[in-house]
N, C-alpha and C positions, 0 to 999 in steps of 0.2 A: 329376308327369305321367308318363303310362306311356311305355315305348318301343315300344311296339305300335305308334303312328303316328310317324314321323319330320317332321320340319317343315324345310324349307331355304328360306328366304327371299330372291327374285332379283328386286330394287326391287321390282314392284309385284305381284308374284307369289309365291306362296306354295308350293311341291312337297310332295306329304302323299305320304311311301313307308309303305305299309303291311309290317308287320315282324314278321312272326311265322313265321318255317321251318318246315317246307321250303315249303309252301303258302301260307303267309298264311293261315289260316282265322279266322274269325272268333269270339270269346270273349267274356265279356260284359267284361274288362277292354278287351280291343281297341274295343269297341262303345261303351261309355263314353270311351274317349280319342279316339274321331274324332269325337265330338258335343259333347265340351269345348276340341278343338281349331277344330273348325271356328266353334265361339259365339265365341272368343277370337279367330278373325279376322273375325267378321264386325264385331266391336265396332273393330278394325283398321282406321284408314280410310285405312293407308297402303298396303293390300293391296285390289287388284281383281279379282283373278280369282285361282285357284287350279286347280293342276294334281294328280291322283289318281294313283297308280301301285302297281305290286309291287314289292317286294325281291326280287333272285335276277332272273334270266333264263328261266324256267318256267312262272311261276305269277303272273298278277295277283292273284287270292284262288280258292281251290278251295272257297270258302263256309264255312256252320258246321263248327262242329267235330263230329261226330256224336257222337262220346263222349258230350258234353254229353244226349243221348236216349235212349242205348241201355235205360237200364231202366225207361224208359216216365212217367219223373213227370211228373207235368201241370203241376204248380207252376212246376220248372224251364223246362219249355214256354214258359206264360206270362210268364215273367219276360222268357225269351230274346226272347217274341216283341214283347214291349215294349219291348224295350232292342235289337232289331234297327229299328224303328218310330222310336223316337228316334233314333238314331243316322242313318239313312238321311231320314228327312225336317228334322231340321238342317240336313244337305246340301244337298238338291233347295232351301229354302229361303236357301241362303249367297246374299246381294243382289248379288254380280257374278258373272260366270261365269267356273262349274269343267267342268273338262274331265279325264275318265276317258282314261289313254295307258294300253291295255290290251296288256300286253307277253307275254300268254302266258295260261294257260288264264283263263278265268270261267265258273266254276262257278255254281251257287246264290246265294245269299249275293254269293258275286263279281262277278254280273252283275249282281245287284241294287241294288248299289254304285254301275258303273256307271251303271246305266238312272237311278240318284237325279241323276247331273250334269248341265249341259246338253248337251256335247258328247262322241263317244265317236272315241277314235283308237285302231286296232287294228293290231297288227304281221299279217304276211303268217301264223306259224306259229298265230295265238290259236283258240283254239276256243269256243265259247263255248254257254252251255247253262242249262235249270232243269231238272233232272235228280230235282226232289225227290218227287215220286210214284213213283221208280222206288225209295225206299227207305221207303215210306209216309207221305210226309211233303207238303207241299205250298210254293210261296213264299208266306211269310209279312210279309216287307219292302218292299211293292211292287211284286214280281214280276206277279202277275196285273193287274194297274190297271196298272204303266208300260209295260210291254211292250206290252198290248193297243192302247194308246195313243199309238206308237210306229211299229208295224209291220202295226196291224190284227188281227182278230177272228182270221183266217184262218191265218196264221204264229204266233199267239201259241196258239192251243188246238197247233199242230203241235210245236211245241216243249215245249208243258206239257203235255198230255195225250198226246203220242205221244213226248215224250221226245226228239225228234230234235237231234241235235247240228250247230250249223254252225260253218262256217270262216270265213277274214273275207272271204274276196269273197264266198259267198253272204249271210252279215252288210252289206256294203257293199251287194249287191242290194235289200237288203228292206229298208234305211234303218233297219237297229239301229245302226250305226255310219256316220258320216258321212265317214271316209278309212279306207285302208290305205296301212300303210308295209312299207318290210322290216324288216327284224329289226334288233331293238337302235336303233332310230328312233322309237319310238314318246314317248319322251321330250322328245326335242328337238324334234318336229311341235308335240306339245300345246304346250308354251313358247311355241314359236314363236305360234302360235293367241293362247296365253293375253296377250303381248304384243301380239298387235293390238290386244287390248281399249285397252291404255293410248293408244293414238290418240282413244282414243272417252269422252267425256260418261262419267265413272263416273258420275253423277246419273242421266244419261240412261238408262245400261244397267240398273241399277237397275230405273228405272219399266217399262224395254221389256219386261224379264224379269220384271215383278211381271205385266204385259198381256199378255204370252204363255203363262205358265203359267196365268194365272187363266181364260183359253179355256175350259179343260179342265172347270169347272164352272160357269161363268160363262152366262147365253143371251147371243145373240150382240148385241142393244139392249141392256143391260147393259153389255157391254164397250167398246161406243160412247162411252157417257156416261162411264163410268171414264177411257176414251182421252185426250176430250176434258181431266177434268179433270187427269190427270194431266200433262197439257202444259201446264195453266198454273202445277201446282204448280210445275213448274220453274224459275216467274220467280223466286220465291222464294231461286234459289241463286245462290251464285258464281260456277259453273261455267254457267248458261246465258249470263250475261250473257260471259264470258271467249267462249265457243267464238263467238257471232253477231260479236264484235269484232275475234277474230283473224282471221275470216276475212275479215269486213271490211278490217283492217291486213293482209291475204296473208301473217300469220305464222301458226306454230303453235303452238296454243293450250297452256295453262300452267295444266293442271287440278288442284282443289285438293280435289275431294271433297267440297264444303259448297256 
């Protein structure tokens, strides 16, 4: 396994530091080992949720690597942009939830990353940006689709079509990011986050996060019936019948993930 992605395992949570200096940018060996890492914890059922970061103090990922385009192969293109498409919807896909602690810039690629997890925590200095028209290039990983869906029609053409750059409170405004910390915090917030999960039904979060992203293409009678069934598949586990009886006994529950 590469070391492009770091893995540190804290009980039921997983820390993915991405590791490529000075940036972190993204390679197709880095893109293949956060999609073989992340399949490995989802198969994982002692891990719930999972937390994203940078290496370094600067840079959460400043995106591709552009070397990778400069002499215009198309081939290479494609490859990259397929092996950006895996790699980033593995993620949005991991069945508990991940959380992006965006410690410093997100670029391209970088933010793309981000926008794949469910939740995004930004330190005070991050900037964040799809800067990729401004080099003839466009987001190719979800950039136009998560973003638009996200933050709306209106801030997402602002940002991709006029290139504009934000910081994380104007990010915090427009609901790209759901907190700001200060600096060198953005690690411990996400944890922190990523640990409430384990309060909560991993079964449970599971379905909620299978019925919330399925919104997105789903009509909305559709996701009714899915709702519906997806509550009773729940009788099915362990863990529903565990959570209804600890609270019933006013203990707390002793979840198993099955």
């Amino acid at each position: 396994m590469s070391d492009a992605i770091r893995v540190n395992k804290r009980g039921h949570v997983a820390v993915l530091t991405m590791n490529n200096p000075p940036a972190n940018t993204w390679t197709a060996d880095s893109l293949s080992a956060l999609a073989e890492t992340v399949t490995r914890l989802n198969d994982d059922r002692d891990i719930w949720s999972l937390v994203l970061t940078g290496g370094g103090d600067k840079f959460f990922s400043a995106g591709a690597d552009l070397k990778l385009f400069a002499d215009g192969d198309r081939s290479v293109a494609r490859d990259m942009a397929r092996q950006f498409g895996q790699a980033f919807e593995t993620l949005s896909a991991f069945r508990g939830v991940s959380i992006a602690a965006i410690n410093g810039y997100a670029m391209g690629g970088g933010l793309e990353v981000a926008l794949a997890c469910d939740l995004r925590i930004a330190e005070q200095q991050a900037v964040l940006a799809l800067p990729e028209a401004r080099v003839g290039l466009l987001p190719c990983a979800g950039g136009t689709q998560n973003l638009t869906w996200l933050v709306g029609e209106g801030w997402a053409k602002r940002m991709i079509l006029c290139g504009e750059r934000l910081n994380a409170e104007q990010a915090l405004n427009i609901g790209l990011v759901e907190e700001v910390v200060p600096r060198g915090q953005a690690g411990e917030r996400a944890l922190a986050l990523a640990e409430q999960v384990a309060e909560q039904s991993p079964t449970s979060v599971a379905a909620c996060k299978r019925l919330i992203q399925s919104a997105r293409s789903r009509p909305l009678q559709q996701g009714y019936i899915l709702e519906r069934e997806l509550f009773v598949d729940l009788f099915h586990s362990e863990d529903q019948k565990e959570g209804v009886n600890a609270f019933l006994e006013k203990r707390k529950a002793e979840w198993k993930n099955r």
